[in-house]
Each structure stands twice: as structure tokens, then as C-alpha cells.
C-alpha positions in Angstrom: -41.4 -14.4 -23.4 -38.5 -12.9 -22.1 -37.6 -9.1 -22.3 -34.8 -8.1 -24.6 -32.1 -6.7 -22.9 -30.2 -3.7 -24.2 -26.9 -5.6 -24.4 -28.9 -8.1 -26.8 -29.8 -5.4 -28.8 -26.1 -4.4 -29.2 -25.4 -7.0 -30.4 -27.7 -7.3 -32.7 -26.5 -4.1 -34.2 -23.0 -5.0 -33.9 -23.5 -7.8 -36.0 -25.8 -5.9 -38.4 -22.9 -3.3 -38.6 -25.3 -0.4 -37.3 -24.0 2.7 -35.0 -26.8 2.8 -32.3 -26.6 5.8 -30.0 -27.2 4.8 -25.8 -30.9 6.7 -26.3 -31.3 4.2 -29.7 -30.6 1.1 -27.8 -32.7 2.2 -24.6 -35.9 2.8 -27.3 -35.2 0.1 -29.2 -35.1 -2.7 -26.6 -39.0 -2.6 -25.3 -39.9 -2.2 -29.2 -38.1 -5.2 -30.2 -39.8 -7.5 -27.6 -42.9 -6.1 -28.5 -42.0 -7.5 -32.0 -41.2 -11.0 -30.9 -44.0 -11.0 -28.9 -46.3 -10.5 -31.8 -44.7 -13.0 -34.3 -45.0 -15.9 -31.2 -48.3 -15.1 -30.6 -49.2 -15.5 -34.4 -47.4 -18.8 -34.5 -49.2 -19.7 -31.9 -53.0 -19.3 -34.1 -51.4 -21.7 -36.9 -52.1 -25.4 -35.6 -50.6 -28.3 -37.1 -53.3 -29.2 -39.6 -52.6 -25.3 -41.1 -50.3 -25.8 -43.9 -47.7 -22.7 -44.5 -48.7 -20.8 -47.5 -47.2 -17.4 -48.8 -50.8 -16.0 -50.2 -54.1 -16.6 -48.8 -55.5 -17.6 -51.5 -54.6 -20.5 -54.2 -52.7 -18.4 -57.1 -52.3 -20.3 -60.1 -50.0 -19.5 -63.3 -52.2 -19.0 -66.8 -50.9 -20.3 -70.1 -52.1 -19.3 -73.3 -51.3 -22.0 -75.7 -48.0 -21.4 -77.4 -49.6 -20.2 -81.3 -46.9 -20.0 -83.9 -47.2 -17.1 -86.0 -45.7 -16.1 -89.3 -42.6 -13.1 -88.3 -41.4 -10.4 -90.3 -39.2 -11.3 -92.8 -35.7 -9.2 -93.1 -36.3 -6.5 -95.5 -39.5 -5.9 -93.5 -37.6 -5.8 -90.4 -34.9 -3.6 -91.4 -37.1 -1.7 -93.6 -37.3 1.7 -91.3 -33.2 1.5 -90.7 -31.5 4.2 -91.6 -28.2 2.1 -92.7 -28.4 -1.8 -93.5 -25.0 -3.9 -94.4 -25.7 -7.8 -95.4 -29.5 -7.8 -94.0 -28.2 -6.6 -90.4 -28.5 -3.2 -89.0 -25.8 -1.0 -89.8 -24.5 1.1 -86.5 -21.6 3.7 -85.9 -18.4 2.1 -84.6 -18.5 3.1 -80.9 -15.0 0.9 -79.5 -11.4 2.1 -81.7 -9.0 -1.1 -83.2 -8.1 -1.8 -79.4 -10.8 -4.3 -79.6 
């Protein structure tokens, strides 16, 4: 694989909007190849009878079945309120009449 030169890598971080000092762009150039050496040598393991995956393992979802439940009723749920108006919590007006 070819090396990356430093101009490359300026313009990679023009386009990714990042300031890179002369010294940054001189350090960063050898790491980068090094980089893109690694990922084409790991694409290079996976043959064509590999199929992409994101985990190695199978991952599947578990579902408990879907139970309905009797709920509180509303003078149960508004029982510990400190101020109820027509079975609703009852707050302090927080916005003025600009509403």
C-alpha cells in the first residue's frame, strides 16, 4: 500500500476542519499508513464465504410475553399528591397570561 504523504494528510484535516501544526502533519503521516495498512490486511482474512457481522456471536432480542395487569386506579394514583383538581395533579402556574 502506498505511503501517505503529508499533503494527503492536509487535506484530510482541511476537510475535517482541524489546525495541524508542520511537526503534527510530519507525525501523523507514517501513523496514518500504518492505520490503513492494518484495516487492508484485516480485509484481507475475511474471504467471500465470511458474511459481515457487527458481534461475533448470534445476539438475539428476548420477549417476555406482553401480561396485562390490573393499574392503579386515580384516587390511588394521586393519592400521595399534595394538591389534586378534577382527578389530575394540581401544580403551581410556572408560565404568566402571555401563554
Amino acid at each position: 500500500m502506498p505511503e501517505i504523504t503529508r499533503d494527503e494528510v492536509s487535506h484530510l484535516a482541511t476537510l475535517a476542519r482541524i489546525d495541524l501544526s508542520d511537526a503534527e502533519l510530519d507525525h501523523l503521516a507514517p501513523q496514518l499508513s500504518v492505520i490503513l495498512e492494518s484495516v487492508a490486511s484485516i480485509q484481507g482474512v475475511a474471504g467471500e464465504d465470511v458474511p459481515p457481522t457487527s458481534h461475533p456471536l448470534p445476539i438475539t432480542n428476548v420477549f417476555r410475553e406482553d401480561v396485562v395487569v390490573p393499574g392503579l386506579t386515580p384516587e390511588e394514583a394521586l393519592a400521595g399528591a399534595p394538591a389534586v383538581e378534577q382527578q389530575r395533579f394540581s401544580v403551581p402556574r410556572i408560565l404568566g397570561d402571555e401563554q
